[in-house]
N, C-alpha and C positions, 0 to 999 in steps of 0.2 A: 768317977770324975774324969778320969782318961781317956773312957770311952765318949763321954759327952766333949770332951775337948778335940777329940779326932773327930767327930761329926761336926764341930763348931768348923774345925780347920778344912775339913771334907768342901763344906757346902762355901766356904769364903773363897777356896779353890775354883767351884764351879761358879760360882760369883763372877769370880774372876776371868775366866775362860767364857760364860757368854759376854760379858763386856766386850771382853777381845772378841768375840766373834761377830758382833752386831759393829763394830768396828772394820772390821777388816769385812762385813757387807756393804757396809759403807762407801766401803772403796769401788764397786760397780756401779757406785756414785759419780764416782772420782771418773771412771774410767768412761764412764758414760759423756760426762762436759769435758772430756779433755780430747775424748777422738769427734763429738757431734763437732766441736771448736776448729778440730783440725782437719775437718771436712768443706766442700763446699758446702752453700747453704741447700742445694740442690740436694744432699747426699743424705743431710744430718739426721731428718727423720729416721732412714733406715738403718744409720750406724745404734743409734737409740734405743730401737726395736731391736736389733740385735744383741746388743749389749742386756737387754731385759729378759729377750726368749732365751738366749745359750744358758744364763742364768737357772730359768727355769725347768732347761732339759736339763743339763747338769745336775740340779738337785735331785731329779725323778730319776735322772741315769746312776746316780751316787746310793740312794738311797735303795734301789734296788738291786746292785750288783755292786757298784763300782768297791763302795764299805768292804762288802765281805772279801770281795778279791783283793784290797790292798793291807788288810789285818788278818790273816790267819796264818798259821803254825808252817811250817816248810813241809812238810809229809801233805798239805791239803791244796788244792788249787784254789780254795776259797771257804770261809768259814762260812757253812751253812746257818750260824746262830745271827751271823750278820744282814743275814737278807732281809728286807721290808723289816724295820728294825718298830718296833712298838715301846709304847708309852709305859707297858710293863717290865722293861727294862731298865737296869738302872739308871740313877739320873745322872751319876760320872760319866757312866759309856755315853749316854745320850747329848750329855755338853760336849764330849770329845766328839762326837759324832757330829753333828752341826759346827764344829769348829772344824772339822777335815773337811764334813760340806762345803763351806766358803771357800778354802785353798781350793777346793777341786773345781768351783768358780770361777777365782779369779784366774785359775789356768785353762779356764778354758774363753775366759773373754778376753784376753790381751790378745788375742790372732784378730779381733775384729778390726782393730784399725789398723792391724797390717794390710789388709784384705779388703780397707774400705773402697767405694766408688764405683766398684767394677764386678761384683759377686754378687750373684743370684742368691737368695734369701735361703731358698731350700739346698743351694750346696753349702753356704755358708753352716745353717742346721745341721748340716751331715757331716762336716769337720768338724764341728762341736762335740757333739755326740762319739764319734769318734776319736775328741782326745779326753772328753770326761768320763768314758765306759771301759777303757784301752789303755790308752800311752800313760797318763796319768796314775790311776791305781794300779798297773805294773808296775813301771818302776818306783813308786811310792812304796810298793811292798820291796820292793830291794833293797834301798836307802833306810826305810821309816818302821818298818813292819817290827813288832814288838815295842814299839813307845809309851803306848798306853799301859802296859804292865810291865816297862819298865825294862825292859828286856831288846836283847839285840838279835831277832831272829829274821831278818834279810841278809842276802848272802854278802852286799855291799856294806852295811854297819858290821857284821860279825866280821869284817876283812879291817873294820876301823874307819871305814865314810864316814865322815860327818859332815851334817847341813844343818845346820839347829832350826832354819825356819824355812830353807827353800829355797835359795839361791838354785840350786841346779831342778831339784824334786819340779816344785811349781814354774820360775821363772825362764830355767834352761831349756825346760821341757816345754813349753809356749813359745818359746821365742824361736827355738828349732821347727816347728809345726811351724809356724808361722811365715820364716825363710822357707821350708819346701812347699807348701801354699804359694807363695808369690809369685815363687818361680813354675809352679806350674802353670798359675791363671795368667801372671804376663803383667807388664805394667798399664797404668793408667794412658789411657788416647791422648795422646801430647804433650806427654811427661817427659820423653827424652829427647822432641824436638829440637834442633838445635835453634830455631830461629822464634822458640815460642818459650816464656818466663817462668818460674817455678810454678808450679800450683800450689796455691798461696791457701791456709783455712781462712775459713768464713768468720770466727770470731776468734781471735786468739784471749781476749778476757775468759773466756768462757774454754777453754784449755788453762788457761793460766789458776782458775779455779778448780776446774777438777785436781790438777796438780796439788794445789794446796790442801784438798781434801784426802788425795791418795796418800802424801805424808802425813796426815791426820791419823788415817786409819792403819798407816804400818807400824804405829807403837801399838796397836792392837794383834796386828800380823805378828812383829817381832816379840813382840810382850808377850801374848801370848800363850805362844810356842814352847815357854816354860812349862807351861800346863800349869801353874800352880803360881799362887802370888807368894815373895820373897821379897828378902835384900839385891837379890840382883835385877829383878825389873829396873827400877829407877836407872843401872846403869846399862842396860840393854837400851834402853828407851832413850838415853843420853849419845849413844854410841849412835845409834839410828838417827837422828837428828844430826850430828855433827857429820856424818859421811854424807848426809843430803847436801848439808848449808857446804860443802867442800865443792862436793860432784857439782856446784850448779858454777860457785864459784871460779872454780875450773872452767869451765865450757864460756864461759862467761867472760875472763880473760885474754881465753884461746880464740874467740870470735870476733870480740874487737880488737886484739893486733893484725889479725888478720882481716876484716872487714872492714876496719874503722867503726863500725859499729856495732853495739852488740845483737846477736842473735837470739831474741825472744825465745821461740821455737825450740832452738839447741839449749838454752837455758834453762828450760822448764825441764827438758830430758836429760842434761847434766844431775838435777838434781833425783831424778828418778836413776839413771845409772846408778848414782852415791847409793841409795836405797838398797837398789838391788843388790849392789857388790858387798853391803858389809851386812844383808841378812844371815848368811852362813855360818858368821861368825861374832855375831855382834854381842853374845855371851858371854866371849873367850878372849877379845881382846881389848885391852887401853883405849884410853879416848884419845890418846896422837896418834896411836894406832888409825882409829876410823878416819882421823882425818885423813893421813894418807891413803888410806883404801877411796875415799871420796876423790880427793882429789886426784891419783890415777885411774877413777874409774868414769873422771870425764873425758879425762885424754883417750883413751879407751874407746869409750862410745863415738867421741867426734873421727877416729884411723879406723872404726869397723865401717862408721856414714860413708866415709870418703871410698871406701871396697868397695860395698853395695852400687854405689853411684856408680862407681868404676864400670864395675858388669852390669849394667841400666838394669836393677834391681830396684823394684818399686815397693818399697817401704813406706806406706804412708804416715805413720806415727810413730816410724825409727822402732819398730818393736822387737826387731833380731839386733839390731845391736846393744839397745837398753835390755832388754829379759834374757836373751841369749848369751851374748860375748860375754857380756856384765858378770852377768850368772854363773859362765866357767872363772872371770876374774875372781868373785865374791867366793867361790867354791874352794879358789887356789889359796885363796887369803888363809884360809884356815891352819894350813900347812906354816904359812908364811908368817901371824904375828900373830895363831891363837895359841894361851896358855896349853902348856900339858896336862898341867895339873887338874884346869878344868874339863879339857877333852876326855882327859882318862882312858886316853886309847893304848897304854905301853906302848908308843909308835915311836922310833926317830925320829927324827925332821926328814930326813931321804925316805923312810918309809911313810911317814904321813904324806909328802907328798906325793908318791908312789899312787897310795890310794886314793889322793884326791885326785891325780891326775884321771888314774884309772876310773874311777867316777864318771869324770865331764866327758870322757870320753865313750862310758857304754850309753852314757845320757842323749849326745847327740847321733849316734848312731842308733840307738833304739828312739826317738824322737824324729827324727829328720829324715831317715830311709824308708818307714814303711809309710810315712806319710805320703812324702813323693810318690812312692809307689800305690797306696791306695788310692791318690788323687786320679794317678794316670790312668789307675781304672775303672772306678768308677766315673769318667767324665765320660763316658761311650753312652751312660745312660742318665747320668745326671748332669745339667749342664751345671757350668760352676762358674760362668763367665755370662754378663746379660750379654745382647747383642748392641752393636756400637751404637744405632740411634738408640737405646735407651739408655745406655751409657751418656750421651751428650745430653738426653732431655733431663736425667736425674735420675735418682732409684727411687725417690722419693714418690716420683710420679709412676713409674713402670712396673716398681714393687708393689707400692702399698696401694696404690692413686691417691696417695696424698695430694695436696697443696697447700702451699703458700702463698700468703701474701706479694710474693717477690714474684714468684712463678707467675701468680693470674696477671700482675701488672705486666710480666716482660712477655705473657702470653696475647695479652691485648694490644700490646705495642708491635707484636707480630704479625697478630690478624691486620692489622693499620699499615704495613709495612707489606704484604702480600695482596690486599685489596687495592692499595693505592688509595685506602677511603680516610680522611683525615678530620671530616667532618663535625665523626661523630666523640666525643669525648671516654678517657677510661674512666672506671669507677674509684672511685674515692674513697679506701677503708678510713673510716673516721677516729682520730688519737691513738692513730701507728705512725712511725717514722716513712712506714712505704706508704702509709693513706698524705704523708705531706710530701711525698715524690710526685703521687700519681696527679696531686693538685698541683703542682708547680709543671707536670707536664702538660697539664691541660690548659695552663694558663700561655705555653709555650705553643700550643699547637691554635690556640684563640689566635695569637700573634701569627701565626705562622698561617694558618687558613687568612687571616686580614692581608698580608703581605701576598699569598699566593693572587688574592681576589685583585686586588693592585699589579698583581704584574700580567694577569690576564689581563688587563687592561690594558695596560704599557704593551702589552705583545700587538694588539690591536691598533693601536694608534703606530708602536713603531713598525707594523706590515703595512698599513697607507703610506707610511712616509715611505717607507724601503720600495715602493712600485713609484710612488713621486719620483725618487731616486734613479730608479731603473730607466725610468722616461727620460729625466735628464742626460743618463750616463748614454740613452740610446741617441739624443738629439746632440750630445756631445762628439761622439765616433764620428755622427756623420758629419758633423761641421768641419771634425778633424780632417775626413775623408776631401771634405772637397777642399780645405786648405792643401793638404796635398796636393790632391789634384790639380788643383789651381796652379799650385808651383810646379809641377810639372810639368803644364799647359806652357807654366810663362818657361822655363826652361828649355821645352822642347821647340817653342815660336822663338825664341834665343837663337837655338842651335840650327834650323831649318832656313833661319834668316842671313845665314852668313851663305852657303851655296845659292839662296836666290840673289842676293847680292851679286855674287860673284856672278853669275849667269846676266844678271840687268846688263852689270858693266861691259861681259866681251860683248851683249849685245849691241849698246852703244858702240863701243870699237869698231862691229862689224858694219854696224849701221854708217858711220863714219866713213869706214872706207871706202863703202858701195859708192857714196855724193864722190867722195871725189874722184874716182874711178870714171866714173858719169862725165863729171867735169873736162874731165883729160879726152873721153872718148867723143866729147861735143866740141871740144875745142879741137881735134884732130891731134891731140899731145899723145894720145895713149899707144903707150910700146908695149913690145910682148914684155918686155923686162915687169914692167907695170904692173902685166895680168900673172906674173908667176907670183910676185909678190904678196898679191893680194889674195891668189887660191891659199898662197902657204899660210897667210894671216889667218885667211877665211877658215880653214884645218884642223885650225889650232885654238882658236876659239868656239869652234862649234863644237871642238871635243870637252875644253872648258865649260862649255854648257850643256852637255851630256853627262860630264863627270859629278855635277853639283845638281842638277835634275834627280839623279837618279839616287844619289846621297839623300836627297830633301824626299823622296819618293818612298825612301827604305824609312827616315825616320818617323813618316808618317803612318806606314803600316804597321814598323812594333808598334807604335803608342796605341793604334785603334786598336789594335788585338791584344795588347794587355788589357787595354783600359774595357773591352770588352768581356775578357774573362775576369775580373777583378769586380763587375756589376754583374756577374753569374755565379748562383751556385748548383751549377750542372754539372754532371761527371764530363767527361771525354776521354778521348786516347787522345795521348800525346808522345811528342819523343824527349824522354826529362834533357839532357842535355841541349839541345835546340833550345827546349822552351828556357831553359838560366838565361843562354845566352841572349835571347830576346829581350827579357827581364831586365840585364845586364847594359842591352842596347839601349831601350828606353830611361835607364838611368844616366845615361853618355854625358848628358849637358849638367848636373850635378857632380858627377865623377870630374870632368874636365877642370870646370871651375876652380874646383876644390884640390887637383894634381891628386887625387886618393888616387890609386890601384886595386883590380877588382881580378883577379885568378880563378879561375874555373876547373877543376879539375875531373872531371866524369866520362865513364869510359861512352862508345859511342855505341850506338843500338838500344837502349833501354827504354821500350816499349810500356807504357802506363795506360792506365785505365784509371782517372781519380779526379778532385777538383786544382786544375790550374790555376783558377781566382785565387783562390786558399792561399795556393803557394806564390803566390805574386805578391798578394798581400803581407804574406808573413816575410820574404828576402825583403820585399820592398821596406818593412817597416825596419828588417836588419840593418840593413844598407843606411836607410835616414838617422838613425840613432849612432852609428858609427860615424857619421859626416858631422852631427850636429852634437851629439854630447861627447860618443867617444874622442876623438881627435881635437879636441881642443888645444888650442893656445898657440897653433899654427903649425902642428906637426901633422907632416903628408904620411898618411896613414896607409896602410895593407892590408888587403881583406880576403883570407881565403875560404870559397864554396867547393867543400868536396863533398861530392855524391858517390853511392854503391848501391851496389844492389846485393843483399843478403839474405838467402832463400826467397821470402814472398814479400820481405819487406823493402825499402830502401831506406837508409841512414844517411843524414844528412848531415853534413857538420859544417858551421858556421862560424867563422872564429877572425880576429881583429888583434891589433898589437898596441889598440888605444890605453885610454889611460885605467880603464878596470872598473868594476864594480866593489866595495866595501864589502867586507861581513854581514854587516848587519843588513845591508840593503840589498844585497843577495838573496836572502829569505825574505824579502817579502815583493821581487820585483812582479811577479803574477798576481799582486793579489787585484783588486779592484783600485781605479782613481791612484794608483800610488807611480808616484813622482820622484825622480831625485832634482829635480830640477824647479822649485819652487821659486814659484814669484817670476819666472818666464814666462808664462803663458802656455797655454795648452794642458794637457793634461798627462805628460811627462812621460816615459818611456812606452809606454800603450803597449806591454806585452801581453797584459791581460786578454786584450782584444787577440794576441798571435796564442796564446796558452787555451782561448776557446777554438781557433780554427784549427790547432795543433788533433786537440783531443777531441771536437765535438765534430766537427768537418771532415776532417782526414782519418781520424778513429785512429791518431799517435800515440806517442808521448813524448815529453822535451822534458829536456836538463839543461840548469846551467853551470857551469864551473867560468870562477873568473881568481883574479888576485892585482891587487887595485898596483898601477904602473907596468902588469903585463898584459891587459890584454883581456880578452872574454870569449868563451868560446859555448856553443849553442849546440846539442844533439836533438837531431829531431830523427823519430821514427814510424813509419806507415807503413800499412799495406800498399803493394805496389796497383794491385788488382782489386779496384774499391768497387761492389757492386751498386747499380746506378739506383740512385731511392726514387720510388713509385710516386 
């Protein structure tokens, strides 16, 4: 009967051990929607696939070596009865055996979303492989070795380690892999920009379930771990649960006083930290206990994030701070709030800690260093990084040649956007969220082809108007032109009529005196007295009409020779300082009128080659606008032309103490038609007209600087030496 009653409890045993182990398979469930979630949508395929193959190496790396190296005797380096383990094997060793499989699993798939976005398929493979044939079943035989038969034959449990389900074994030993992984491959392209947003997953629902599922499966993980069903599952299972609902609580709190809002993301991973810190222990201690362990082991996880960040360590799914730090916290706990009695190690509290310390420390130094190091060398021949454009296009596409729905749509909006062809519409998946994108784009580019077909038209219509325009703006200058001219004509017939004047009257005078002269000399009256008087008259008015002759003589040659280079656009030589002052002459009878002041300042010699119309046109138009807008309200104004000559160019600066140009009207005195002078007639300051002769004629540039009550000042710049156009 006892015999049959030990078999009854044998097999309720293994019962119970696959439960938990199809459970905690489970969790590559979990781990699968919580890193595809936390990926782009770009990436998820391949995080997927990862999480399926490591799996599958693992099991084939476990099952042919990994078993025997982590269970045999100290005198062996591996139990040769464990290799390729067969069906004719007991069926305890074989539950135990598929239950180490999974742990050797899930330690070897938590590196995946650390490593997600940016890792080539085939190096990611060869970290796997290398912590499920290696890191893993070593130090498993240190910590775990003798469990199955009940015995403490690893040199870490004979010292008094204890991890009852893996806080350091599985979770320390992934998470460290994981940290020297990252830091070899390097963060994600844009991840530590400063001018560019977190990278944010693709579905957090779909992280938010795998999470749910992973604490599903760690009452399997930690349950488990007993080997055997009991009175204390219920509170192992109790203990694991309350360190989660803490850990997430935690993190939870911590992010909305500090963000205002809370942190989805750290939340989900708060209560994963909980998880992981109270596996070690979660046999051994009280349920206020777990809470505290949960609840420090969100704060925990959120001061390891802030590290990481610190040294722009790209952790994609926080996996060294939850599996890792967690793992040495979950490890310390045991020291910290688990029973003795249930430990049963004879240890201290100084000495339990002792050994727990010593634990997490041979953990992350045989974890963490030869990975680094095997990384850095095998990357000479394996690469372990894709390259950046397959990095930006996805791995989804560069790894697998997957695609997506999202891919072909934002693929087709690219051909669209490189061809310029907008035409043609994208395809439409029918009852997807992206098949009612792609149609509300199409119906966006319907409109958008209508609109573009309308403004081809408008372009059309408004380039007839715009040459309408031009012809106006051309038939406007010239009427401007000869308004000018016109006043100039009447200004300079103004000013040429006062010496002929003068010259009419000594004529008469002279003419006067000859009759009477006559007179005197017919009547026998004339004295010499007479004939002196009338040479010195005669003298004196014939130089009066040599002095206004030659006045009225001069003002008719400036004018023709302005007004002749001004209706040319021919080069010539000229001498610039003569030619201003010409310029300067021809404006005499507006300057006079008006009391303005016209200063010249230019050294003498400076020999040009260029168009002198140009620049008549543009002083003369300076000059007008200074008489007629500047100076207003009857302030006699000052105007100084200074010229140089610098290297090949000459600078010219044009400047006035009127009343200024505005801000706002500053910027836009060159443009076309533009006016400050509205509803006077004309067509207002006309620099447009001097900004084409400036740049297009003379091959300058001008500036202006003004400040409205002092004044306005004009740089113009040219070749001095303008070659003559054919």
């Amino acid at each position: 009967m006892d015999v049959e009653l030990a078999k009854v409890i044998e097999l309720q045993n293994i019962m119970w051990l696959l439960i938990a182990t199809g459970s905690v398979l489970f969790m590559q469930a979990g781990f699968c929607f919580l890193e595809a979630g936390s990926v782009r949508s770009k990436n998820s395929i391949n995080v997927a696939v990862k999480n399926f193959c490591d799996f599958c190496l693992s099991s084939g790396t476990f099952w042919i070596a990994g078993f025997a190296i982590m269970y045999s005797n100290s005198q062996q380096a591996s139990n040769y009865d464990y290799f390729f383990l067969a069906a004719t094997d007991s069926p305890k060793l074989l539950a135990f055996f598929v239950f180490q499989l999974v742990f050797c699993g899930t330690a070897s798939t938590i590196m995946s979303g650390a490593v997600a976005e940016r890792t080539t398929f085939v190096g990611y493979l060869t970290i796997a492989f290398f912590v499920s044939g290696v890191l893993y079943p070593v130090f498993g035989r240190w910590a775990w070795n003798g469990s199955f038969e009940g015995l403490n034959l690893g040199w870490l449990n004979q010292q008094g380690f204890v991890d009852f389900a893996g806080s350091s074994v599985v979770h320390s030993v992934a998470g460290w892999t994981s940290l020297a992984a990252v830091m070899v491959i390097g963060p994600r392209i844009g991840r530590f920009c400063q001018e560019s947003r977190p990278i944010q997953g693709h579905n957090i629902p779909m992280a938010t379930v795998g999470t749910i599922i992973l604490w599903f499966g760690w009452f399997g993980f930690n349950g488990g771990s007993n080997l055997k069903i009991d009175d204390t599952i219920p509170s192992i299972i109790l203990n694991t649960n309350l360190s989660a609902s803490f850990g997430a609580i935690s993190v939870l709190l911590l992010t909305w006083y500090k963000n205002k809002k809370p942190d989805v993301p750290h939340v989900l991973n708060g209560a994963l930290a909980g998880l992981v810190s109270i596996t070690a222990s979660c046999n051994s201690v009280e349920p206020f206990h777990a809470v505290l362990i949960g609840l420090l082991g969100g704060v925990i996880y959120l001061f390891s994030v802030r590290v990481l960040e610190h040294f722009k360590i790209d952790d994609v799914v926080k996996a060294a701070p939850v599996h890792a730090v967690c793992g040495v916290w979950g490890t310390l706990c045991v020291a910290f709030f688990g029973n003795p009695d249930i430990l049963n190690t004879g240890l201290s509290f100084p000495e339990q800690l002792w050994v727990q310390t010593l634990g997490v420390v041979v953990c992350f130094v045989w974890a963490f260093i030869p990975t680094y190091l095997f990384l850095k060398f095998i990357q000479r021949w394996i690469p372990l990084r894709v390259k950046p454009e397959d990095e930006i296009r996805g791995l989804n596409t560069s790894e697998h040649n997957a695609h997506t729905e999202v891919l072909e749509l934002l693929q087709a909006m690219e051909r669209q956007k490189s061809e310029t062809d907008f035409s043609k519409s994208v395809h439409v998946e029918p009852h997807t969220e992206v098949g009612q994108i792609a149609s509300e784009y199409n119906r966006v580019l319907a409109v958008a082809h209508s609109e573009m077909a309308n403004a081809k038209q408008a372009n059309i219509e408004l380039m007839a108007s715009f040459k309408e325009l031009q012809e106006a703006q051309k038939q406007l200058v010239e009427s401007e032109k000869m308004a000018s001219l016109g006043g100039l004509v009447a200004g300079i017939a103004h000013e040429i009529n006062t010496p002929l004047g003068v010259s009419v009257t000594a004529t008469s005078y002279l003419e006067k005196e000859i009759k009477i002269l006559e007179s005197l000399y017919k009547q026998g009256e004339l004295t010499e007295e007479d004939v002196e008087k009338f040479i010195l008259g005669a003298n004196e008015g014939i130089s009066i009409i040599l002095m206004n002759l030659t006045r009225a003589t001069e003002l008719v040659k400036s004018f023709k020779k302005v007004s002749v280079d001004q209706s040319s656009d021919k080069c010539r030589e000229f001498d610039l300082k003569e030619y201003i002052e010409e310029i300067i002459l021809s404006l005499k009878p507006q300057l006079r009128t008006s009391q303005h002041t016209v200063n010249v300042v230019c050294p003498d010699g400076i020999k040009m080659r260029s168009h002198p119309g140009a620049l008549s046109q543009i002083l003369t138009c300076f000059i007008m606008n200074s008489i007629h807008h500047g100076f207003e309200g009857g302030k006699v104004g000052e105007i100084m032309i200074k010229a140089q000559l610098s290297g090949n160019y000459v600078e010219l600066i044009y400047c006035d103490n009127g009343q200024g140009i505005n801000p706002e009207n500053l910027q836009q005195i060159f443009e076309p038609f533009y006016t400050t002078k509205r509803g006077k007639g004309g067509s207002g300051l006309g620099l447009h007209i001097v900004f084409n002769l400036v740049t297009q004629t003379l091959n300058g540039t001008i500036n202006c600087q003004s400040q409205p009550g002092q004044g306005t000042e004009f740089t113009i710049q040219f070749p001095a030496i303008l070659e003559a156009e054919s």
